[in-house]
C-alpha positions in Angstrom: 142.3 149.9 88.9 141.4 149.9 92.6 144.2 151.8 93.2 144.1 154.5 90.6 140.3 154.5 91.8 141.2 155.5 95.2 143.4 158.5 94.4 140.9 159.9 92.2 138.7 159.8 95.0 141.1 161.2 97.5 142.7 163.4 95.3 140.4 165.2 93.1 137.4 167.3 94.2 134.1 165.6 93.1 133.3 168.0 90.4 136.4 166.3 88.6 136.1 163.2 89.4 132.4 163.1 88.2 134.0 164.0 84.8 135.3 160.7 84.9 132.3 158.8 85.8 130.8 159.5 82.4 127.6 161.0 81.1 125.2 162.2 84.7 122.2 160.6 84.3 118.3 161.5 85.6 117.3 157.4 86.0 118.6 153.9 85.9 118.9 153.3 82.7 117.6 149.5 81.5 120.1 147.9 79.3 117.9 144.7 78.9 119.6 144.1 75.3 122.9 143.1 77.2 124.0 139.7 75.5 124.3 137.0 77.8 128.1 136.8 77.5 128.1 140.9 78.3 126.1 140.4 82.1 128.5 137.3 82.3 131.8 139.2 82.1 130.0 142.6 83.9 129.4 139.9 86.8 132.8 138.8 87.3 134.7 142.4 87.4 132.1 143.0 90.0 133.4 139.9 91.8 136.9 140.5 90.7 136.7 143.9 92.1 135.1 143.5 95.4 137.5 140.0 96.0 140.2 142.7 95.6 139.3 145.1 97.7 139.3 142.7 100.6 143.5 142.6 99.6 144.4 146.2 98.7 146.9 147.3 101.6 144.3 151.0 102.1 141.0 151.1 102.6 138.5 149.7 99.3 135.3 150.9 100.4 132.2 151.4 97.9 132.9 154.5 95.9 136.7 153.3 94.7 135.1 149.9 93.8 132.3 151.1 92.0 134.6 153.6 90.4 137.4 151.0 89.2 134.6 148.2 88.0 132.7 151.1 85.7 136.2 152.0 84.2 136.8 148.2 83.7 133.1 147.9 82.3 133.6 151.3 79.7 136.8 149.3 78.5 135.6 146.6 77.7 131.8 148.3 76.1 129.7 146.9 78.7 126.8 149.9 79.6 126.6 150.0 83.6 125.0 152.9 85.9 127.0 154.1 88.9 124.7 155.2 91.6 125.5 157.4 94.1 123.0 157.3 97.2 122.3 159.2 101.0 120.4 158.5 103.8 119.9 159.1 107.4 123.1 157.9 109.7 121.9 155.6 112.5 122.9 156.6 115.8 122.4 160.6 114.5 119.8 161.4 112.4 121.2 164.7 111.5 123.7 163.5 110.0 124.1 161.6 106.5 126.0 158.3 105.6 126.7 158.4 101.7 127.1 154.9 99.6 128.1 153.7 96.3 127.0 150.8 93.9 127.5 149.8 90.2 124.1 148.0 88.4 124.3 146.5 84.7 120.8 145.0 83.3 119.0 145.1 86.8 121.7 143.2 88.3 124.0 145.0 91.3 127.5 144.7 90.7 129.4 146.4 93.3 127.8 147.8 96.6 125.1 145.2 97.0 125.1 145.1 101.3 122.1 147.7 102.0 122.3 149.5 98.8 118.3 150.0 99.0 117.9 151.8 102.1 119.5 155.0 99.9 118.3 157.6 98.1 119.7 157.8 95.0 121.1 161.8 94.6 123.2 161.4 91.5 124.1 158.4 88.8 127.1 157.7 85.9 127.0 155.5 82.8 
């Protein structure tokens, strides 16, 4: 999935690939009625997907992870929110830096390292 993730990102222009990401949302949604089992399983293809990354022969950075685990989640009927977020870069302020992350019930799933120092501009489920 990683890979199939990260040709959708390199190959299709955004306003396709957000046709993939599901349904744009205006806030997180709170999917406190997940069973037990569900935040169980969304927490290992979160695992499962960043382990892999650290393997995949091209670059697995936070937007193909987050991509591939919310296609693995919508298989399997778990409700997740992708979250795409900006902020300042750095070194230049007039530049951006953009980052990805998958949540399920409150509980980050992919794109953990810094994901609060974003603004959130757009999110999936």
């Amino acid at each position: 999935m990683l890979g199939i993730a990260r040709l959708a990102v390199l190959l299709l222009r955004f306003k396709w690939l957000t046709l993939l990401l599901g349904e744009k949302k205006t806030k997180i949604d709170e999917y406190k009625d997940s069973a037990k089992s569900s935040i169980s399983l969304a927490r290992s293809i979160g695992k499962t997907v960043g382990s892999a990354a650290n393997y995949t022969p091209w670059e697995s950075l936070c937007l193909p992870q987050a991509v591939a685990a919310l296609w693995m989640m919508k298989r399997r009927g778990i409700a997740c929110t992708l979250c795409l977020g900006v902020a300042k870069h750095k070194s230049d302020p007039d530049k951006l830096t953009a980052h990805a992350w998958l949540c399920c019930d409150g509980v980050i799933l992919t794109g953990a390292e810094n994901y609060e120092k974003y603004t959130v501009v757009a999110m999936f489920s």
